[in-house]
C-alpha positions in Angstrom: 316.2 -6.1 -85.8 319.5 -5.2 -87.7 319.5 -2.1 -89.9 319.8 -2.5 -93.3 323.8 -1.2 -93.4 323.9 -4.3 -91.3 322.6 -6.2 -93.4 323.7 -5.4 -96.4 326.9 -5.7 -94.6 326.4 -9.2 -93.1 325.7 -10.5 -96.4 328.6 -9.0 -98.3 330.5 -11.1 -95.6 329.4 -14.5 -97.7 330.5 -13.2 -100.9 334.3 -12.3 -99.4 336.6 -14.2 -101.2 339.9 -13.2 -99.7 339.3 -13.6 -95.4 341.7 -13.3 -92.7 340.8 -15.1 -89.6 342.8 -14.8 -86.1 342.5 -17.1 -83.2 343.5 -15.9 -79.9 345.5 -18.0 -76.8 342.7 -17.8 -74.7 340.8 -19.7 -77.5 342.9 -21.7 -79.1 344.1 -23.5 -75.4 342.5 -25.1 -72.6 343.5 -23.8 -69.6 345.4 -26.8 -67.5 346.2 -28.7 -70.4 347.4 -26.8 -73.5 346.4 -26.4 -76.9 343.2 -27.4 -77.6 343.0 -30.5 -80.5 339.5 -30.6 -81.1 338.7 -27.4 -81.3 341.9 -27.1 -83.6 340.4 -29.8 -86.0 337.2 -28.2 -85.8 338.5 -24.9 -87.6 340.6 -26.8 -89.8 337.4 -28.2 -90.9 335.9 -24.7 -91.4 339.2 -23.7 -93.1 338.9 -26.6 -95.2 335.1 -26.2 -96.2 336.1 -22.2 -97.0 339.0 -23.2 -100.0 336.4 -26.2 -101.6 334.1 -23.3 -101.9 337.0 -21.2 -103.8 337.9 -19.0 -101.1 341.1 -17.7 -100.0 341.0 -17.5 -96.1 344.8 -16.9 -94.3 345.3 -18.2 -90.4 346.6 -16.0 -87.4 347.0 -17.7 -84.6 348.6 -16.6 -81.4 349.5 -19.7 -78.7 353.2 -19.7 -79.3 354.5 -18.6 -75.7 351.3 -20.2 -73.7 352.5 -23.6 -75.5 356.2 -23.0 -74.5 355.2 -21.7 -71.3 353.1 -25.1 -70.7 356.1 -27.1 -72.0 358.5 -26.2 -69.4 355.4 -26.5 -66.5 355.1 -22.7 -66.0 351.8 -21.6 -64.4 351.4 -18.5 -66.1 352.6 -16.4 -69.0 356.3 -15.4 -68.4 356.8 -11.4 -68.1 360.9 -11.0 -68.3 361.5 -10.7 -72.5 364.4 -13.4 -73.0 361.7 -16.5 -71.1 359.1 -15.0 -73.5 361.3 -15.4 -76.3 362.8 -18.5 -75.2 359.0 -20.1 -74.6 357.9 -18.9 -78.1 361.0 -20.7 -79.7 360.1 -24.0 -77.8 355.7 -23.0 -78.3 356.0 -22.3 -82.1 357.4 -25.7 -83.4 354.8 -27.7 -81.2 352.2 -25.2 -82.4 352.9 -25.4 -86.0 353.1 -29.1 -85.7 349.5 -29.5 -84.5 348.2 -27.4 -87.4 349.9 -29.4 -89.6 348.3 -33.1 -88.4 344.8 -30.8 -88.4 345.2 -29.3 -91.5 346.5 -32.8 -93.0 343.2 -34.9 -91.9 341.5 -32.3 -94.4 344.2 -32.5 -97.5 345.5 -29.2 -96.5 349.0 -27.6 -96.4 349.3 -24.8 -93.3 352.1 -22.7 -94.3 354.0 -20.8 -91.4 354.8 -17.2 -91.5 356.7 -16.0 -88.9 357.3 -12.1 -89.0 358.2 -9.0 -87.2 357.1 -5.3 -88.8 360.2 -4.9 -90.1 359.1 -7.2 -93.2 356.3 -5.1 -93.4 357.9 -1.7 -92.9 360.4 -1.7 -96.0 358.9 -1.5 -98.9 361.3 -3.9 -100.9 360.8 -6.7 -97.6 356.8 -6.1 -97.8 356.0 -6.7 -101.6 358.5 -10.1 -101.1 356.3 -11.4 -98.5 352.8 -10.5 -100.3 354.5 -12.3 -103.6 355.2 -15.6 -101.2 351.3 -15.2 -99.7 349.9 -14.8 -103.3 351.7 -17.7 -104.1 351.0 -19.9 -101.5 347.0 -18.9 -102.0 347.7 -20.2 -105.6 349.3 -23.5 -104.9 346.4 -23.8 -102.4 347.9 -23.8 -98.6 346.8 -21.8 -95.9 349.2 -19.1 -94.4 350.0 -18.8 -91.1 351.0 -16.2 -89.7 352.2 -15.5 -86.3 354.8 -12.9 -84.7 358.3 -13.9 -84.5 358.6 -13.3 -80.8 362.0 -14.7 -81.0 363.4 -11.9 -82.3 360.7 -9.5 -82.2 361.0 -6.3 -79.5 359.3 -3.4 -78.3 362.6 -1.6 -77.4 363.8 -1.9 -80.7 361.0 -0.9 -82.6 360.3 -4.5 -84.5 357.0 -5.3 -82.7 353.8 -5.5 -83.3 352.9 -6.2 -79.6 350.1 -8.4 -79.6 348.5 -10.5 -82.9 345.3 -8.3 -83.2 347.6 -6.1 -84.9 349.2 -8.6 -86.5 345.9 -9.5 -88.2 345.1 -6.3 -89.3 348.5 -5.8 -91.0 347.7 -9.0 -92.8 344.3 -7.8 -93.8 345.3 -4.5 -94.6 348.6 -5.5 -97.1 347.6 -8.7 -98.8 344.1 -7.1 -100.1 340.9 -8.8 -97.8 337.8 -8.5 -97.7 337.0 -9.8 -93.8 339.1 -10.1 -90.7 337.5 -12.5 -88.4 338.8 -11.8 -85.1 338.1 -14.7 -82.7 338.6 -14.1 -79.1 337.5 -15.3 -75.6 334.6 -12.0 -75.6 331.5 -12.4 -78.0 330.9 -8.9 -79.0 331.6 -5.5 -78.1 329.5 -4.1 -75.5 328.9 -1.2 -74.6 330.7 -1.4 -70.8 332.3 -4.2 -69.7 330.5 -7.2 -69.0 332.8 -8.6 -66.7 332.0 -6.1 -64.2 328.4 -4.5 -65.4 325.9 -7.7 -65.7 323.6 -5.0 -67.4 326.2 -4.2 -70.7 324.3 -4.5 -73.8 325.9 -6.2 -77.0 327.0 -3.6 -79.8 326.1 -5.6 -83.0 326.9 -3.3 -85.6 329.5 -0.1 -86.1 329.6 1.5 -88.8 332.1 4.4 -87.2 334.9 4.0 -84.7 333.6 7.3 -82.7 334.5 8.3 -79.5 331.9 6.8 -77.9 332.9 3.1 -79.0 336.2 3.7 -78.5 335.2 4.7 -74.8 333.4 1.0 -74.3 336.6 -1.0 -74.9 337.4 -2.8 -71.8 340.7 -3.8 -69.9 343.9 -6.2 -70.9 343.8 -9.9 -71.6 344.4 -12.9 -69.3 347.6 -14.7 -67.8 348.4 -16.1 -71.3 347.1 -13.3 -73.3 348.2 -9.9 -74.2 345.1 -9.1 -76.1 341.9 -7.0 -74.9 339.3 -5.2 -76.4 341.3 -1.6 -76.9 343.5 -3.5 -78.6 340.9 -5.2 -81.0 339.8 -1.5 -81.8 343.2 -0.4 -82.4 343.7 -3.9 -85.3 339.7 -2.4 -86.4 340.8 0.9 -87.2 343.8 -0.4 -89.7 341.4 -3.2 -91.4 338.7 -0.4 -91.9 341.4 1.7 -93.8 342.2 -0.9 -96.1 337.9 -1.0 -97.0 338.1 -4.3 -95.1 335.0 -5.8 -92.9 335.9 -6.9 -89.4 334.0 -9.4 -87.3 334.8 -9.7 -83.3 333.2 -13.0 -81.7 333.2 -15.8 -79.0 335.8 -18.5 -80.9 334.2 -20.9 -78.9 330.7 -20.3 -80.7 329.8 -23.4 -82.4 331.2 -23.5 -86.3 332.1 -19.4 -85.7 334.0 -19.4 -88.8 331.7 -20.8 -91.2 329.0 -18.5 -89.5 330.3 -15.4 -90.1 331.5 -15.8 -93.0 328.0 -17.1 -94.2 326.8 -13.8 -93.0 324.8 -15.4 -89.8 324.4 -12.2 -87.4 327.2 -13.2 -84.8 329.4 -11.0 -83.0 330.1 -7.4 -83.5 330.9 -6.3 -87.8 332.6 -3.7 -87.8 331.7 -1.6 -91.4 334.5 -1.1 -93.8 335.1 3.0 -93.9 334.9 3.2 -97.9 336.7 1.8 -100.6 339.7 1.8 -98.6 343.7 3.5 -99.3 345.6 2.3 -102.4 347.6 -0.5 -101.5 351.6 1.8 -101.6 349.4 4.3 -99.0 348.2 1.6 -96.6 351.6 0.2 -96.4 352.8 4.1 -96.2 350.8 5.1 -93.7 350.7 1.8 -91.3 354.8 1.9 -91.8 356.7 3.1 -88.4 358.0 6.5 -89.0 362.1 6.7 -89.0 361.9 10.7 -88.3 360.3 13.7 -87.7 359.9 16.9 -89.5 358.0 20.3 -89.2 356.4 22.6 -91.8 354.9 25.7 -92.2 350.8 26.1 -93.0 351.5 27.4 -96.8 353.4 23.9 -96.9 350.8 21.6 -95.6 348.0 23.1 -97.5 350.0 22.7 -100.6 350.3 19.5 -99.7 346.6 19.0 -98.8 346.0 20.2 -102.4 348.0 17.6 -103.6 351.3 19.6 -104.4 354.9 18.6 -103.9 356.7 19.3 -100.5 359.4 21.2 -101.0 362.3 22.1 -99.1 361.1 26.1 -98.6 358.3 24.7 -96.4 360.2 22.4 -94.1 361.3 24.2 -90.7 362.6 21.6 -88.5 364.1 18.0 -88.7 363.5 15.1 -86.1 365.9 12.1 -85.9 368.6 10.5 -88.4 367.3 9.3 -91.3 368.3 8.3 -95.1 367.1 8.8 -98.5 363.8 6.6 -99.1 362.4 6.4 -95.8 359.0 6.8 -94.2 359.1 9.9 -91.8 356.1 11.9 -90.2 355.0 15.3 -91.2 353.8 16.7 -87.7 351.1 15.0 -86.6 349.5 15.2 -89.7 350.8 13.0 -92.5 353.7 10.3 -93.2 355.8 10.9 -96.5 358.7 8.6 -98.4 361.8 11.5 -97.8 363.4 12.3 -100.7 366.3 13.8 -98.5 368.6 12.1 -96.0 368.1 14.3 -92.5 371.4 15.4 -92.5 370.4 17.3 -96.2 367.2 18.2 -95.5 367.9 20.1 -92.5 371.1 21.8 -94.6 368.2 22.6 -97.2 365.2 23.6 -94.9 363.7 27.2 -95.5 365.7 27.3 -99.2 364.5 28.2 -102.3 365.1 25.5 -104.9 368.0 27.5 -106.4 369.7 27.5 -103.6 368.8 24.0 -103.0 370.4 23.0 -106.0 373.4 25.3 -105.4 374.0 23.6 -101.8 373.1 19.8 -102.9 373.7 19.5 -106.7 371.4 18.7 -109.6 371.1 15.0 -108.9 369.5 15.6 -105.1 366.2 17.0 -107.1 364.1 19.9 -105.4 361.6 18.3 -104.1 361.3 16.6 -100.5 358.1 14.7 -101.6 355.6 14.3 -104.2 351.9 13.8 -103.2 352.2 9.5 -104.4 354.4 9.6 -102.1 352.6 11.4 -99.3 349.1 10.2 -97.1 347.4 12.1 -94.3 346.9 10.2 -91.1 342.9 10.9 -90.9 342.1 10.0 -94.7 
């Protein structure tokens, strides 16, 4: 019998206006013969039933590379960076093309949304996108998001690595209530099923803890770079943001529409409060351009909600400019009011001194406490 967190939870889930739902390569193709139609005009369907009833739900979809990789008759998903990119160029058009006929036999417009985290990491780039995604939800289409693996790369810093994340991000910035992760697992478990036939489903969490963490399994399939760690991993950002997520089979008959009716399917995932204001989610899920140290009478001021200032600071990490997101330690992320090159001229001063070395204009302090959030809140 679920608890009454769960269901109170569960039933919040129906009353979500604002729902992000991801579908994952494993289930959104077939395995021998690409993407999957039916099932495609199945979620449409769901999708389509969701905005009659006044909701705003927003579509990511991975399936870009396994189409392209399909296309040009490759058995499996390619693992050098330029045929990934070059089968996610030729995937993504035929992708986006079968959502549109899907959407279209329902009277919807999908919307496509490619992105890296670049447009999510400036601050300037990120509230441009969530205008274009508020605006699309008014005119009624559906975003779609999906990663620009074109251009997108781990070695330069741009990537999310897999859509799980991707999903979260999109939960997290543009305000929802539910992320519906839809995968090829049902649940999480507490081992892995594929190997232990005696794993027991994990219906409910209402804390990431040690011990859940501990029960994520392995790495995706051939066409996949998804597994459960890195579902936990998109969990963790969508619970900052006070957002519900749902993990389930996305082959379950009318998933969707299920979960988001509140029918006990999957594993929910509780929200972990009222979730960050919206500048310290995008603050504290933006990469870090630099590094720097302080000392304890620093960090506790800043724990009390005090300005850092330049006296505390004892070491600086990396080139950066005025305006950017760099790390405190390992224990907060702050938007620098110093380029690196000044704030490692200015470390250890008093503001006097500071004022005497930079000017007036340069201001005393390296960052006020809007413009600081600590990595555990």
């Amino acid at each position: 019998m679920p608890s009454k967190a769960e269901t109170e939870a569960r039933a919040s889930l129906a009353r979500a206006t604002r729902v992000v739902v991801k579908i994952g390569t494993n289930t959104i193709m077939r395995q021998k013969a690409g993407i999957d139609i039916e099932y495609l005009h199945g979620v449409a369907a769901q999708i389509a039933t969701l905005v009659r009833a006044g909701r705003q739900p927003i579509l990511v979809t991975s399936g870009a590379i396994g189409m392209g990789a399909r296309e040009l008759g490759l058995s499996k998903r390619p693992t050098e960076l330029r045929r990934r990119q070059a089968c996610a160029a030729i995937g993504q058009i035929l992708l986006m093309d079968e959502y549109r006929r899907a959407f279209g036999v329902f009277g919807l417009t999908p919307a496509q949304l490619l992105v890296t985290r670049d447009a999510w990491d400036g601050r300037s780039s990120y509230l441009n996108l969530r205008a274009t995604v508020e605006t699309l939800l008014e005119v009624g289409a559906v975003p779609v998001f999906n990663e620009n693996d074109c251009v997108s790369t781990a070695e330069i810093g741009n990537a999310f690595g897999d859509n799980d994340q991707l999903s979260a991000y999109v939960a997290s910035k543009i305000d929802a209530e539910a992320l519906v992760i839809l995968s090829d697992v049902d649940s999480l478990y507490d081992s892995d099923p594929r190997t232990n036939p005696a794993a027991k489903s994990i219906p409910y969490v209402r804390e990431l803890d040690a011990e859940i963490m501990g029960a994520a399994g392995g790495k995706g399939t051939e066409f996949s770079t998804g597994g459960m760690r890195t579902k936990l991993a998109a969990v963790s950002i969508a619970r900052d943001a006070g957002c519900k997520v749902v993990i389930a089979h996305g082959r379950a008959e009318r998933v969707i529409a299920r979960v988001l009716a509140g029918e006990r399917l999957g594993t929910l995932f509780d929200a972990a409060g009222p979730g960050l204001r919206n500048r310290m989610r995008w603050l504290k899920n933006t990469k870090a351009h630099g590094k720097i140290l302080v000392d304890e009478g620093a960090l506790a001021a800043m724990r009390a909600k005090r300005s850092l200032l330049p006296r505390g600071v004892v070491g600086v990490e990396g080139r950066f400019d005025r305006g950017a997101v760099i790390q405190v330690g390992d224990a907060a992320k702050i938007v620098t009011s110093y380029t690196s090159a000044e704030l490692d001229q200015v470390r250890g001063k008093r503001s006097e001194e500071v004022e005497a070395l930079l000017g007036k204009a340069a201001g005393r302090v390296v960052a006020r406490p809007e413009d600081t959030v600590f990595l555990e809140d």
